[in-house]
N, C-alpha and C positions, 0 to 999 in steps of 0.2 A: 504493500500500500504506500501510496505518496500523498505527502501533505502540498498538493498542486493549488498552487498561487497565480496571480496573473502574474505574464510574462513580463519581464525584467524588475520584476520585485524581488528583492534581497530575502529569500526564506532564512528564520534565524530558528533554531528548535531548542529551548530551554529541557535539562534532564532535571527532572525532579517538581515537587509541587508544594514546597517546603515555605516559610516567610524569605527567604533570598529570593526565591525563584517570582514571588509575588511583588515582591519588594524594584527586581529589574523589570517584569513585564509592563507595572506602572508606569516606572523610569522612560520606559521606551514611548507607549503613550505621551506621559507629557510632552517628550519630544517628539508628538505627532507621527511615532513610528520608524520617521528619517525611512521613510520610502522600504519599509520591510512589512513581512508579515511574519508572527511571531506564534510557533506553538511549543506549547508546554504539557509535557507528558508527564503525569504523575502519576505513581502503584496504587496512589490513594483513593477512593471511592468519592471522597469529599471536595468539596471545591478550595483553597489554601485558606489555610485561618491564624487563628494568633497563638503559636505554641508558647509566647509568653504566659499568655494567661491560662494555661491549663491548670491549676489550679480551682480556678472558679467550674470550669468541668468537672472536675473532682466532685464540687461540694451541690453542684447545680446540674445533671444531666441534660436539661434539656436548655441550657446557653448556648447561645449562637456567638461563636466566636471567627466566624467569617468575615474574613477581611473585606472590601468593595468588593460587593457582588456585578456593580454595572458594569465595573473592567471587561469581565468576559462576556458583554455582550458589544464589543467593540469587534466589528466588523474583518479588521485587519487583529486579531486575536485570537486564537482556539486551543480553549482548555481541554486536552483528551485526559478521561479518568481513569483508571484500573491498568494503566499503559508502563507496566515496569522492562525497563530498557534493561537487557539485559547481554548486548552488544554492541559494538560501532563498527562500524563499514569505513576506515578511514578514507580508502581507496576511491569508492564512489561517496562519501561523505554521507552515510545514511545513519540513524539511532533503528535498532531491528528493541521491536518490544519481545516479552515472551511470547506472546501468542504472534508473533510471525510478522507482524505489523512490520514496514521501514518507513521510514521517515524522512525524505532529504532534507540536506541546510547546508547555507552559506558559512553559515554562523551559528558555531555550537557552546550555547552555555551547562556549564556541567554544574547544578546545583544540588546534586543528590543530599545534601546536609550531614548525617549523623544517625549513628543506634545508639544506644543505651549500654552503658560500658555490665558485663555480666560478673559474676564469681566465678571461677572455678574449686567449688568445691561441692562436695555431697550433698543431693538436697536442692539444687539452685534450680531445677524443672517446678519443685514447684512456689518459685517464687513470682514477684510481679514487679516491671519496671515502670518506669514514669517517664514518657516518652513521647505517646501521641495519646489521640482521642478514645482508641479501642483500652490503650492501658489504664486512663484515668476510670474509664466509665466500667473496667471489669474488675475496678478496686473499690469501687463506689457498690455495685452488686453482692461483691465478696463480704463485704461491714453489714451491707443490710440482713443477706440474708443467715450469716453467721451470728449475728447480735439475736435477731430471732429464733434462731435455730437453737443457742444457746440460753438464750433469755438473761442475759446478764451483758455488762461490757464488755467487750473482747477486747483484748493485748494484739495492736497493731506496730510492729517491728520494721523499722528503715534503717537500712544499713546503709552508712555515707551520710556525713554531717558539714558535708558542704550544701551550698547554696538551694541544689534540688533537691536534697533529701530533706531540709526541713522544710522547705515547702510541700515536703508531701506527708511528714510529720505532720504540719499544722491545719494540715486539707483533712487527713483523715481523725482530729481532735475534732474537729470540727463537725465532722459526722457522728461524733460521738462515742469512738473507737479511742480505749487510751494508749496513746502515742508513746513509745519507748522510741529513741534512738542509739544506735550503736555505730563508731567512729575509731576507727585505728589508732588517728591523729592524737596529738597528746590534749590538742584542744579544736572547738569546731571551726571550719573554715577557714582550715590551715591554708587555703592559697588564696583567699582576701585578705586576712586576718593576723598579727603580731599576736606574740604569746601575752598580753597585757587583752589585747582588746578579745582574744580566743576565751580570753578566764573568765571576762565580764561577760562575753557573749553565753558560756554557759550558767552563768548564776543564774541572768536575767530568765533564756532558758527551764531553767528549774524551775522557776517559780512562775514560771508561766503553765506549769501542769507536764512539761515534756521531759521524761526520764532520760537519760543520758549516761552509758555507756561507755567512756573514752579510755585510748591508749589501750585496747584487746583489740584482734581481728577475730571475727567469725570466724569457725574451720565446719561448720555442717549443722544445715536446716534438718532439723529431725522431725519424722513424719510418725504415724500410727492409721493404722485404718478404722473408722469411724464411722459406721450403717454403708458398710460396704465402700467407704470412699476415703481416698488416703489425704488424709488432710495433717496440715502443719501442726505442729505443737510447740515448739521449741526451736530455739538458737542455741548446739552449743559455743562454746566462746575456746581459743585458743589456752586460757588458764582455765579450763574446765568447766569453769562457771556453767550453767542453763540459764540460759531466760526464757517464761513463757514467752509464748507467741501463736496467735491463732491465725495471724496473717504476716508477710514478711515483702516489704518491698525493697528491691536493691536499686539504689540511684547512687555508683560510687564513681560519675563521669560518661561522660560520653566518647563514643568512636567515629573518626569518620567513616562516611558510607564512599569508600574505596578499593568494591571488591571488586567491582567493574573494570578497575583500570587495572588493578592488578592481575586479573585475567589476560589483558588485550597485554600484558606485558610478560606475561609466562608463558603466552602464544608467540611472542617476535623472540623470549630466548629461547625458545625448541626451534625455531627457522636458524638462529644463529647457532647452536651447537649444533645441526644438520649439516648446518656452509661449512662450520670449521673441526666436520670430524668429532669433534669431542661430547664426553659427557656432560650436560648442561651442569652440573655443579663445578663445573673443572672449569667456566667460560670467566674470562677476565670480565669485570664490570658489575655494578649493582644498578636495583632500581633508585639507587641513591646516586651514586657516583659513575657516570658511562668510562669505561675505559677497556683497550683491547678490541676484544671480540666483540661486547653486546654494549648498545645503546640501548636502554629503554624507552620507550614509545612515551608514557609518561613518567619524569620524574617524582619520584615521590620522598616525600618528609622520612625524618628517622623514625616518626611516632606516628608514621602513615599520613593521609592526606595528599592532593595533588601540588607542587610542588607551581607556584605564578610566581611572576611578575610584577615590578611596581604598575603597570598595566592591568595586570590581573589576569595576562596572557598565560596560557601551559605552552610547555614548547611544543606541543602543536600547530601545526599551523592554522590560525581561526576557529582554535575551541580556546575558548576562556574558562574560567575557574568561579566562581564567587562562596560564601560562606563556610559550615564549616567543613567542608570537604578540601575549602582552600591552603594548601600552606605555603605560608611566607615567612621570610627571616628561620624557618626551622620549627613555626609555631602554625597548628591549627586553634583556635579560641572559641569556645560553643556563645557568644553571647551577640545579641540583636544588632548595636551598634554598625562593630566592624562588618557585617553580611550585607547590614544597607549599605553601608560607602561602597564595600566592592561591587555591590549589584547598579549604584549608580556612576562608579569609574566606568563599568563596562559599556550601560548604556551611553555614557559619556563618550566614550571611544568607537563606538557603532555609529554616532551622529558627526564626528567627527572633528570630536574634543581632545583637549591632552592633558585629560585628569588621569593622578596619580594616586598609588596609595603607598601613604607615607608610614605604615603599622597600626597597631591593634591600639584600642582602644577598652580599655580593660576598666573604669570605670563602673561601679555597679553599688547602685543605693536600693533598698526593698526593708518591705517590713516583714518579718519571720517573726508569726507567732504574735506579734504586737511588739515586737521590739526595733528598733530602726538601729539600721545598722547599711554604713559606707564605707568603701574603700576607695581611693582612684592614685593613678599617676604614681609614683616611686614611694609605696603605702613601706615598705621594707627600709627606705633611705640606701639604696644600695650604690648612689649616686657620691662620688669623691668628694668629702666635705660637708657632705649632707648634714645638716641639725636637726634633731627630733624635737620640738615643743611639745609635752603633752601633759596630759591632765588626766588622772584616774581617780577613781571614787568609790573601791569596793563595795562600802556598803550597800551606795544608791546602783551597781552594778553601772555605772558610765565609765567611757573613756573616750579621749577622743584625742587626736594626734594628729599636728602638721608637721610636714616635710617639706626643709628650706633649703636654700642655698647656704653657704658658709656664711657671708655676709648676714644672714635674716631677712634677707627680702625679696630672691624670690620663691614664689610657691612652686615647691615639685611634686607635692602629694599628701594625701591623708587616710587618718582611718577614725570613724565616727562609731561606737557602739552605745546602745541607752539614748544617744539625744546627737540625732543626725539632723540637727536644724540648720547648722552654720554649710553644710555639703553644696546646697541648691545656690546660695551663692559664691561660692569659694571656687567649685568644679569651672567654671567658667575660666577663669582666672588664672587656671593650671597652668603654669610656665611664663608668667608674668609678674610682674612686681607688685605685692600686696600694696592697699593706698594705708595701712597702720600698723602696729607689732601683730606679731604673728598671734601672741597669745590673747588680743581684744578679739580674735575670732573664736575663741574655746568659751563658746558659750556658757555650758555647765559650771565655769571657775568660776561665775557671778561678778568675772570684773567689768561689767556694766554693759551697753550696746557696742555688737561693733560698728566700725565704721563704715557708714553708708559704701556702698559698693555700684558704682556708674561702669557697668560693662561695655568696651570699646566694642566697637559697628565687626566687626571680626573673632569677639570672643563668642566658643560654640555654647549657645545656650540649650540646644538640644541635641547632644551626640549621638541621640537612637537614628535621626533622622538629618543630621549633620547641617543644624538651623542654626543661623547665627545670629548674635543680638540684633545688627543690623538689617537680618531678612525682617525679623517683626516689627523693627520703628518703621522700617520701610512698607510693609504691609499696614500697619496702623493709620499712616499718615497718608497712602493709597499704595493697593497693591501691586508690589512689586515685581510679582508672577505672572497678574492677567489684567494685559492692557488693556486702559480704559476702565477698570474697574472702580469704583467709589474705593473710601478709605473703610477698613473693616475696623469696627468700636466693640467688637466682643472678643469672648477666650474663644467660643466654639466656633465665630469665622474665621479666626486666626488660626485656629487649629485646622480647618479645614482648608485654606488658602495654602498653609506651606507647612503642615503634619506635625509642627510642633507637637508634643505632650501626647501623639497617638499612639506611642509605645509603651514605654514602662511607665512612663505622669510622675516620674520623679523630678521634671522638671515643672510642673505647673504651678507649683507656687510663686517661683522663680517669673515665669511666663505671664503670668497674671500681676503679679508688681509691677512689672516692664510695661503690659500694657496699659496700665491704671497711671503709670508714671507716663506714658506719652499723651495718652488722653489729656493728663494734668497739664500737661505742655501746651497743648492746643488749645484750652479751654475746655475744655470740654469734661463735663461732671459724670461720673456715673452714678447712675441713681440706684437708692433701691427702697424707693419709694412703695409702700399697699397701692395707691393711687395716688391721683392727683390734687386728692385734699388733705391726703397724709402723707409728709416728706419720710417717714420714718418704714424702715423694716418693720416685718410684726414682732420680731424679737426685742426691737429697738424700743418700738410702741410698749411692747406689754412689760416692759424695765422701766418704761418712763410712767406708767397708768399706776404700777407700783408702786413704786418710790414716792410720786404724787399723792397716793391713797386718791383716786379719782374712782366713782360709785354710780357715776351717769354718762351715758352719751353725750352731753348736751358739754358736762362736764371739761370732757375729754376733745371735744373740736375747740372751744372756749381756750382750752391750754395749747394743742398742739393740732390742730387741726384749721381748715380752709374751707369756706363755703359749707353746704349744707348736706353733704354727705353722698356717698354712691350704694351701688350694692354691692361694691363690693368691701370698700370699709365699712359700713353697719354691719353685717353680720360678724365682719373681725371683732369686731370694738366689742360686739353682746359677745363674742364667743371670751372672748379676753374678761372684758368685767364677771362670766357665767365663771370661768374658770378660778380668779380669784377670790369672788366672795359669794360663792355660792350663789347666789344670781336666780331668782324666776325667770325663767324666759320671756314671762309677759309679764313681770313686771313695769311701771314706772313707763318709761319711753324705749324700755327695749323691746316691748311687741311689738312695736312699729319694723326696730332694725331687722328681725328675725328672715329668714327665708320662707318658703310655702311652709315646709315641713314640720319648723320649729314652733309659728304662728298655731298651726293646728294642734301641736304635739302629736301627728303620727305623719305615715309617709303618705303624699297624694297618689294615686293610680292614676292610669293611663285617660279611666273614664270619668276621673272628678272625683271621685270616693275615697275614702281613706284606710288603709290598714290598723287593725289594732295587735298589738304587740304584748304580750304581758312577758313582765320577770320570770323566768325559771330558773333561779341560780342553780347551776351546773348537771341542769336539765333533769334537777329529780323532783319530782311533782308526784304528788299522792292519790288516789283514784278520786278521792271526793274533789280537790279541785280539780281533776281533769273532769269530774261533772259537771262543773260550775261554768267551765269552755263550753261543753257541747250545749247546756242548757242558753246560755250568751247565742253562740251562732244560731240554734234553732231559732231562737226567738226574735232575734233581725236579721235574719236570710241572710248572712254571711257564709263564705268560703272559705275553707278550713287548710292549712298546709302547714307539713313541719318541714319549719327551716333547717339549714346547714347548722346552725347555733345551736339547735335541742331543745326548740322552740315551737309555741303555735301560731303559728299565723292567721287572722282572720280578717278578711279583703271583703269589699262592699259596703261598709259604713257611713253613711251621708254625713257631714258635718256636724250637722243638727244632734244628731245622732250620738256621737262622741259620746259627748258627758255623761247620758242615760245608761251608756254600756258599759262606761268605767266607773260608774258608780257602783254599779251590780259585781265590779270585778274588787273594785278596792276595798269593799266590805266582805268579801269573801278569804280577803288576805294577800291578793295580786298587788303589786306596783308597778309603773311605767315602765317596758325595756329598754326605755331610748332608741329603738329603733327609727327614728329620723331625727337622730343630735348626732355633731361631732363630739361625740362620747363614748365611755365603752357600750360594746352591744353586748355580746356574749362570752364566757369561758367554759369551754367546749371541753366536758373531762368524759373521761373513759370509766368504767366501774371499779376500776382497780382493785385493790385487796380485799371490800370488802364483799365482793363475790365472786372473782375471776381467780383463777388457779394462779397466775403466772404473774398477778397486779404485788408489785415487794411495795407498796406506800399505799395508801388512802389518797387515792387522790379526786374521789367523787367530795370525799370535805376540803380539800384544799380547794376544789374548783371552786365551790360555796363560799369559801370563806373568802377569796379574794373576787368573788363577781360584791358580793358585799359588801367588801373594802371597797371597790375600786366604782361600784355603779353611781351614776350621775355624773362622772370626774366628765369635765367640759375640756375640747383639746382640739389641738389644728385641725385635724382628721378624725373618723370614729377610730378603735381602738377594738381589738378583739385578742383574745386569749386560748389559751388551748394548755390541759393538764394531761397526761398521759401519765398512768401507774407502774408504768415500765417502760424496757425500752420498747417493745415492740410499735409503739408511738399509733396507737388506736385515736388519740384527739386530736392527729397531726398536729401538734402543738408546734412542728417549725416553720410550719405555714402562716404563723401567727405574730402579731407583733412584741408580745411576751409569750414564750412558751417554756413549759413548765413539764420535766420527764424526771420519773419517780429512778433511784438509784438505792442501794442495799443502804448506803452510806447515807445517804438523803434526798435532793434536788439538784436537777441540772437545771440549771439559767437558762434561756435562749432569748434573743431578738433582735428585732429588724426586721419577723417574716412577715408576706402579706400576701396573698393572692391576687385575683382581678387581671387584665389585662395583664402589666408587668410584673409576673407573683417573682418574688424573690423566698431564698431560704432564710430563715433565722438563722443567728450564729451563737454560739456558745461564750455565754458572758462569765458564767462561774459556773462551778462544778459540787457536788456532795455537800449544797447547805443544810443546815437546819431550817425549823419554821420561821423562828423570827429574823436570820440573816435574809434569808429569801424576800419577806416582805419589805425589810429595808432594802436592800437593791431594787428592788419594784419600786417603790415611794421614790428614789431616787431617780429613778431613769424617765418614770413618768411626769417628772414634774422639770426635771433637766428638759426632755422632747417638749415638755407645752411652754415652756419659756424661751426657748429658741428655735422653735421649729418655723417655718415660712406657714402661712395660711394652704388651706388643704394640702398640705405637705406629710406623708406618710409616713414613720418610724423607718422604714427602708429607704426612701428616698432621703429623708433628713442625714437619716448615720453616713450614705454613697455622697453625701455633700460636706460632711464635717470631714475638716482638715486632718487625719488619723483614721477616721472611721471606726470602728469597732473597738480597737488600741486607742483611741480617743475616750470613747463609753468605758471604760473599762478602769480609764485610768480617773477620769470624774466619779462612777459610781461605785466601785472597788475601792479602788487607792485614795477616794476624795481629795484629788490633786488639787483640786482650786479651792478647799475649804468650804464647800456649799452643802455639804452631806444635811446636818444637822438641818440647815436653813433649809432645805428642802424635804425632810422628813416631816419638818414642821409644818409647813404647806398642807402637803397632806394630811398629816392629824386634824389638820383643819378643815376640811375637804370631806374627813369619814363622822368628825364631828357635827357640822353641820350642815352634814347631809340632809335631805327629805324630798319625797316622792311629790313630782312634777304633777301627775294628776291627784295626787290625791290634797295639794295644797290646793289647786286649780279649781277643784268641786268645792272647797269652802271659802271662796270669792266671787260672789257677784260681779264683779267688773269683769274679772279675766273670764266668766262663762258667757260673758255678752260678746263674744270673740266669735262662739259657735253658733252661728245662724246663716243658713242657706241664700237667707236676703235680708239685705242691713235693714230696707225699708217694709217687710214683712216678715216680722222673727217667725210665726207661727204656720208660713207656706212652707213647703216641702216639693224640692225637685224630683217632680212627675216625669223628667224629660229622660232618667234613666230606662235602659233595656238591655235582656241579659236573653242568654239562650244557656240550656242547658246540657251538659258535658259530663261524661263519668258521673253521674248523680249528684252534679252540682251547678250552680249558676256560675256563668262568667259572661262579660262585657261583650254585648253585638258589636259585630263591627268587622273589618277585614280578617281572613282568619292567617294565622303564620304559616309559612312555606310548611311544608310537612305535619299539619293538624288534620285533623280528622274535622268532617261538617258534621254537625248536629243533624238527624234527619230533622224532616221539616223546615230546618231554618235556610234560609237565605245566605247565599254565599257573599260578602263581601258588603253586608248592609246589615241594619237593626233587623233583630225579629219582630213580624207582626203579631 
């Protein structure tokens, strides 16, 4: 088969379908191709995606971690899938796949990447590497159905305490699997890492929940068969030691994928020991070194890899090299950075540039675990003269360390563990002359701020994608990439205009200073205004409505507010004042602000009616008030459904209506669910121990006790819970924004999760509480998210926008970093204290029942104009019916029934 192009176009064939390979296809695009057509054969089934983040695969199976999907629908472009090349045709320049397939090219880019470096010892078939998409998502299968299987936490073991092995450490804690790792080295991340910042990296480590191992190798994964199936049990350890281990991943490095070339290179020395007589081990020359008899077809590295060019040429003629299959200077390097430079030297060189690559760029900031931790530039000082400044601080587990010239002034390199703040500006700066002493940059030493740092139009502000300070003043100010364009005034057109931060976003805070700093320049404000009567954030707002003690809306535009208000700050303002002082909804002049929902106290339907919602806390209800429901809907022809929450729902209620029916419920002993407030709704528990075989906690009273606690609490978004008695996770409690999984020891923490359109997982905040540590971290976090959250702003969304993220929460509601714990428990004591039920305050006020009338100018009419047809032995709303519903006989397709 031939990849047949029109005539005199340049065919170029990319091998592999890896982030290089995706990274030059781009490349060549922006350069509108330079009159080629480009394809790319990949083994993968998948279209290329971000093996950076496989981690979030890990914890999320169904993230979409595909890079621009509209690349391959570029005309001069064709991504073949399943296509592993497993030959070259130098002669007639063709790539032959396994299945027969050839390929011609002018221009052959070999981006095969990298495997996952193996053990060699007993035991290793059945372990798991951390690699691509199949490995994350069969280690994510393995936790689920092991945890169940066993009905307890299982002991997840990673061997390699470098970079990906605690990331996969920290992926599988996170599932809920407790993380052991095991490290040869004497400390972790012996090739980022100084034995100072290795020791701090382990404390911090520790106490972050992950067991640690160092200074033993592994010598054999021990297995047993278990209902017929041989499954892991153990690591033993080189001094004897065992560790359990139910599961065992090895991440001790990667290889590159250079079996290809060294095939086509054990093919040309069997041609040359044939020419010269001899036995091929007898032939002068290596694939290292040509000399004698045999030249190798491709050169390759001493530690494998194909062997380029400051070009990033192989000595082939018109096959290039790019990422990690590349080797240069004697080093192949597995990290993002250097694979985009080469994939864009080459396009560079294909269009007909004379870009160079001047070496690796070995730079790498990330959070493990919640810890921040940096290295870049001459982290070792192996450099003649070099002086180390550094600052350590066992106890608080920090270190952090520049590397200077002999002089002190210029920066060659550093290493940041515990408080990688000072990295996102300093990295820039690598091999320049700091603008102050080296040590006002060691943040943690508390000697005061450093000095402002103005990055020259040349310094790279983002090395993943090789941006420089100047591409963004110059995209800021108008862009620089695409003529004619306006000037771009945000992070995400800035990101999207020249790829800044689209890699590892260890630059974006960096990125966003920059552009807030040329904006400033221009004039130009960024706001982050509710609207346009309120200058203030909600966060900003609801610190200032505080500290004011302000009790009204009226109150609150009078101090910091503009004109007479929108819809969209009146509901912030009532949801902000409902939040701090307990608040009626229809209080005062906040009926007015309210939405449809709040106005009513239930949610409106499609056909003017309203749902009524009662309390179930933690969905256990007694038979006599489940009579007290069905008695309610017979009696006003409502429709009956149990919610996701553990809930009844009953649909069809006319306004009017309301009070009559919640007066029948609140005298029964019902209270409001909230279901239509940004409040909690539900806490979804499972039956746990006190009638399930496998439930180790009670967690049908915990679901109770904290829908109790926590019902009425008023907050950016509603709020939903989930308790599970075990791991088996029957209340998907990580689908929730607090979730809550019963453990022998005690409580797991989770959150952040949410369902809906973009569901996210919850994440593991603490581990083995008690009752009362558990509600304190809950009181904590809930009232942290309603003080700084943005307006409808989700727990998942809020944590993916705080600066830290999870390692953020963690370190406020755990560690009470900022000192706010107390002041915010307090809040909430305040909140359970003076609580009280929405409707049932609501039915002993005449004014607030003057709310519910069908017609302001006839309280006592009733809208006749309702019609319903009937469905499964119930009524629902006439009217068009949904794609795939069944018609009601007799009724009318697409209209009211008569």
């Amino acid at each position: 088969m031939s990849n047949a192009t029109t005539t005199g176009t340049r065919r170029i064939v990319v091998v592999g379908g890896g982030p290089a390979a995706h990274r030059f296809t781009d490349a060549m695009s922006a350069r509108g191709l330079a009159g080629s057509h480009v394809t790319v054969l990949t083994e993968e089934s998948h279209v290329p995606y971000d093996r950076v983040a496989l981690s979030k695969a890990l914890t999320d199976t169904g993230v979409d971690l595909t890079f621009d999907k509209d690349l391959w629908e570029n005309e001069g472009i064709e991504l073949v899938r399943d296509a592993r090349v497993v030959d070259l045709d130098l002669e007639t320049k063709e790539a032959v796949t396994a299945d027969g397939r050839r390929f011609a090219y002018d221009e052959l880019v070999l981006a095969t990447g990298s495997n996952a470096a193996t053990l060699p010892i007993p035991g290793n078939e059945h372990t798991h590497v951390y690699r691509y998409l199949e490995d994350v998502w069969a280690i994510n299968q393995q936790i689920e159905e092991l945890t169940e299987k066993y009905g307890r936490t299982i002991n997840a073991v990673t061997i390699g305490g470098g970079l990906l092995g605690l990331e996969a450490a920290a992926g599988v804690k996170s599932l809920g699997a407790n993380p052991i790792v095991i490290d040869g080295g004497k400390w972790l991340m012996g090739t980022q890492l100084d034995e100072g910042a290795g020791q701090a990296m382990g404390r911090l480590i520790a106490e972050k929940g992950l067991e640690v191992h160092g200074g033993v190798f592994p010598s054999k994964v021990l297995t047993s068969e278990v209902d017929g199936e041989e499954r892991v049990t153990g690591v033993e350890m080189a001094d004897g030691r065992i560790i359990d281990a139910d599961l065992v991943i090895v991440s001790i490095g990667v290889r590159p994928r250079d079996e290809l070339f060294r095939t086509i290179n054990q093919r040309a020395k069997a041609i040359a020991a044939q020419a010269a007589g001899k036995p091929v081990d007898e032939l002068e020359g290596t694939d290292q070194e040509p000399a004698g008899d045999y030249s190798p077809v491709f050169r390759m590295g001493p530690r494998g890899g194909v062997v380029i060019d400051e070009t990033c040429a192989t000595d082939v003629e018109n096959v290039w090299a790019v990422g990690e299959v590349a080797n240069f200077g004697g080093f192949c390097i597995g990290l993002v950075a250097p694979a985009n430079t080469m994939a864009e030297i080459v396009a560079d060189r294909l269009a007909g540039g004379e870009a160079t690559f001047e070496g690796f760029d070995t730079a790498t900031k990330l959070k493990l675990s919640g810890v921040d931790v940096a290295s870049f530039g001459d982290a070792f000082a192996k450099a003649e003269g070099a002086l180390e400044v550094v600052y350590a601080d066992p106890a608080r587990g920090v270190y952090q360390k520049l590397v200077v010239s002999d002089d002190a002034k210029t920066l060659l390199g550093g290493i940041f563990v515990g408080d990688a703040a000072p990295y996102t500006s300093l990295r820039p700066l690598l091999g320049r002359e700091l603008p102050g002493e080296p040590g006002a940059y060691l943040s943690a030493a508390g000697g005061g701020d450093a000095p402002d740092t103005e990055l020259p139009d040349d310094a790279p502000l983002c090395s993943c994608n090789n941006v420089t300070a100047g591409a963004i003043r110059d995209t800021v100010g108008g862009c620089g990439t695409c003529e004619g364009q306006d000037p771009v005034q945000d992070l995400a057109g800035v990101k999207g205009c020249t790829k800044a931060g689209t890699s590892c976003g260890s630059c974006v805070p960096m990125l966003k200073k920059l552009i807030e700093k040329e904006l400033a320049k221009s004039g130009v404000e960024v706001s982050k205004a509710i609207c346009e009567h309120i200058s203030f954030s909600r966060a900003e707002l609801f610190e200032a409505i505080r500290l004011a003690d302000l009790h009204s809306f009226e109150a609150v535009m009078e101090r910091f507010g503009a004109g007479l208000g929108c819809d969209i700050c009146k509901p912030a303002i009532a949801n902000i004042l409902a939040s701090q002082h307990n608040a009626h909804p229809l209080d005062g002049d906040l009926g007015g602000l309210q939405d449809t929902n709040d106005r009513a106290l239930a949610n409106m339907q499609k056909d003017g009616t309203y749902s009524v919602v009662p309390r179930i806390p933690g969905g256990e209800i007694t038979p006599e008030k489940l009579g007290v429901i069905a008695n309610v809907a017979q009696k006003y022809g409502l429709y009956t459904k149990l919610t996701g929450g553990l809930r009844i729902d009953m649909f069809g209620a006319r306004l009017e209506q309301l009070p009559d029916i919640w007066k029948e419920l609140v005298e029964a002993g019902f209270e409001s669910g909230q279901a239509y407030g940004k409040s909690l709704r539900t806490v979804k528990g499972c039956v746990g121990s006190s009638w399930c075989r496998y439930g180790v906690q009670d967690s049908v009273k915990m679901a109770i006790d904290l829908e109790l606690r926590y019902r009425g609490l008023r907050s950016p978004h509603k709020l939903k819970m989930g308790v599970s008695g075990c791991a088996r996770e029957c209340a998907e409690a990580k689908g929730k924004d607090v979730g809550v999984i019963a453990t022998e020891a005690g409580w797991n923490l989770y959150v952040g999760g949410n369902g809906g359109a973009n569901p996210a997982h919850a994440k593991l905040l603490a581990k083995d509480l008690d009752d009362k540590t558990l509600l304190k971290y809950i009181d904590r976090f809930f009232m942290y998210y309603i003080r700084t959250a943005d307006r409808l702003q989700r727990t998942a969304h809020w944590m993916d926008d705080l600066d830290g993220g999870i390692e953020h929460v963690y370190s406020v509601v755990v560690e009470d970093s900022l000192g706010l714990g107390e002041e915010l428990e307090a809040a909430m004591n305040r909140h359970v204290e003076g609580y009280e039920d929405e409707w049932a305050a609501t039915l002993k006020d005449p004014e607030r029942l003057r709310r519910f009338r069908s017609f302001v100018n006839a309280p006592d009419q009733k809208d006749e104009s309702l019609a319903y047809v009937e469905e499964r032995g119930q009524k629902r709303p006439a009217g068009p019916v949904p794609l795939g519903a069944s018609i009601p006989v007799g009724a009318p397709a697409g209209g009211a029934a008569s």
